[in-house]
C-alpha positions as CSV (number, residue, x, y, z in Angstrom):
1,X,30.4,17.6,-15.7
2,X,31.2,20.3,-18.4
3,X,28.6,22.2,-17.3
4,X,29.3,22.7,-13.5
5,X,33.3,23.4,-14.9
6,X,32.3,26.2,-17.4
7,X,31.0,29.7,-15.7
8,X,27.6,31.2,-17.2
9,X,30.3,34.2,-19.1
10,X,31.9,30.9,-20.5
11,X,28.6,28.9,-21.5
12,X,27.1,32.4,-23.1
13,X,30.6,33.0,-24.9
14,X,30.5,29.7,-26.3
15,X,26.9,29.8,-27.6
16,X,27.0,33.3,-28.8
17,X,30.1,31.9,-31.2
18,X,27.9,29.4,-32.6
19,X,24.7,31.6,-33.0
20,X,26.4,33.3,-36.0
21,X,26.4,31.1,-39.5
22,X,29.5,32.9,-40.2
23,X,31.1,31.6,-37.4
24,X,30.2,28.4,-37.3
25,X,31.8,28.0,-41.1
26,X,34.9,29.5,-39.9
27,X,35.1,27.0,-37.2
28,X,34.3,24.1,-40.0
29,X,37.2,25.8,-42.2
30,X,39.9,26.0,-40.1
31,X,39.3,22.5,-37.9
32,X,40.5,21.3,-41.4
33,X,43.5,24.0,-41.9
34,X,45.0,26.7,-40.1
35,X,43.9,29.9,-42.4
36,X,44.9,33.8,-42.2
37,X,42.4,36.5,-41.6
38,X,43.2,37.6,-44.7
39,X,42.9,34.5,-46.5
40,X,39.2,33.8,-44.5
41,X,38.1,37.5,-45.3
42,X,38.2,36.2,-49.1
43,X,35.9,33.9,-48.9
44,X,33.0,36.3,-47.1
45,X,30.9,39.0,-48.7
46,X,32.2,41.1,-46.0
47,X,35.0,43.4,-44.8
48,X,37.8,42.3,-43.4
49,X,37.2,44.0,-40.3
50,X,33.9,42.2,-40.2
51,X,35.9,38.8,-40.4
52,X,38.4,39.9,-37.5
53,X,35.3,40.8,-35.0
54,X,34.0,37.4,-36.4
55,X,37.3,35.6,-35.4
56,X,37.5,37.7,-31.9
57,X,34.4,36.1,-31.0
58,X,35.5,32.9,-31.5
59,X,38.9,33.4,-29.6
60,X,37.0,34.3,-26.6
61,X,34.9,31.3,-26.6
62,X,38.2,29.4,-26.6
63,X,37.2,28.1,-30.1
64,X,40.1,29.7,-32.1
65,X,43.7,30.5,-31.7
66,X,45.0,33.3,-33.3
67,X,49.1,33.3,-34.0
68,X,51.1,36.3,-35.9
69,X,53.1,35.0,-38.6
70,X,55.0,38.1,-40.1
71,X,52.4,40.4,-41.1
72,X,49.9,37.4,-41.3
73,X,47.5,36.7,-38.4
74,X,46.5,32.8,-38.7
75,X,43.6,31.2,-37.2
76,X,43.7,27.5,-36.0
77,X,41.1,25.4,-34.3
78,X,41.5,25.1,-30.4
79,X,40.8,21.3,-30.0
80,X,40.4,21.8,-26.4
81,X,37.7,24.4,-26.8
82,X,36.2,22.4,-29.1
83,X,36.3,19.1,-27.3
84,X,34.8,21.2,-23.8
85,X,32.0,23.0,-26.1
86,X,30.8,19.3,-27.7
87,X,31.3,17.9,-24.0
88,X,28.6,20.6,-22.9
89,X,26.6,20.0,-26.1
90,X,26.3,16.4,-25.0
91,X,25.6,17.2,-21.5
92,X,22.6,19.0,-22.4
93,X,21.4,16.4,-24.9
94,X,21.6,13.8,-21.9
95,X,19.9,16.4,-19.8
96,X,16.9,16.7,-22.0
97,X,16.9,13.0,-23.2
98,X,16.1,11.9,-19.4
99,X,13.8,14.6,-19.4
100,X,12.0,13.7,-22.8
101,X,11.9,9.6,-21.3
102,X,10.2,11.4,-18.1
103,X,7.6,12.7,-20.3
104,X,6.9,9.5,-22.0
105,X,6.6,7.6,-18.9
106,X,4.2,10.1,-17.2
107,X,2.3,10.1,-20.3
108,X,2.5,5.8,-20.6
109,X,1.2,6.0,-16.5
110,X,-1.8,8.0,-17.6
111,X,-2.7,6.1,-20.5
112,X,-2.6,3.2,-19.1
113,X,-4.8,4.4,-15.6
114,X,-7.4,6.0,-18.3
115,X,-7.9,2.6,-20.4
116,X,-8.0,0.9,-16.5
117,X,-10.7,3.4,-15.6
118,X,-12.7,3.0,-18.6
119,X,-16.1,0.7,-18.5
């Protein structure tokens, strides 16, 4: 399982990079195409410093490569980060499916006992 493999620092660094819209669009953007810093700080109301600390986040959830090409830094999708963050994703989902399927046989038990207890 995914999420025995990954420490806590490695779950929390993975879903502080999603908690962030801005993040999450960079991921979308450059899963399609490697982009520069430069050329990803266009496309945000914000300062290109902003964008790096964006992408440094992302890096250290293992979500992002970055790669110096001349005086270019460009950003690329780490499909193995992204494969072991939609692995845990799925994990969780199982998790709290089984859970949810608990509830709605406890709830199915009592239901049924009440209408057998009734007059």
């Amino acid at each position: 399982m995914v999420v025995d493999q990954l420490s806590e620092n490695d779950t929390d660094r993975l879903f502080q990079a999603f908690s962030d819209a801005t993040r999450r669009d960079i991921v979308r953007r450059v899963s399609s195409a490697p982009s520069s810093v430069s050329g990803l700080a266009a496309l945000y109301a914000m300062s290109f410093a902003a964008v790096q600390k964006h992408v440094a986040v992302l890096e250290r959830a293992s979500l992002v490569t970055k790669e110096k090409r001349g005086r270019e830094q460009v950003v690329r999708a780490n499909h193995e980060g992204l494969q072991r963050a939609r692995q845990l994703l799925d994990e969780y989902e199982a998790i709290w499916r089984e859970r949810s399927s608990r509830i709605a046989d406890i709830l199915a038990e009592e239901t049924e006992q009440l209408g057998d207890a009734l007059p």
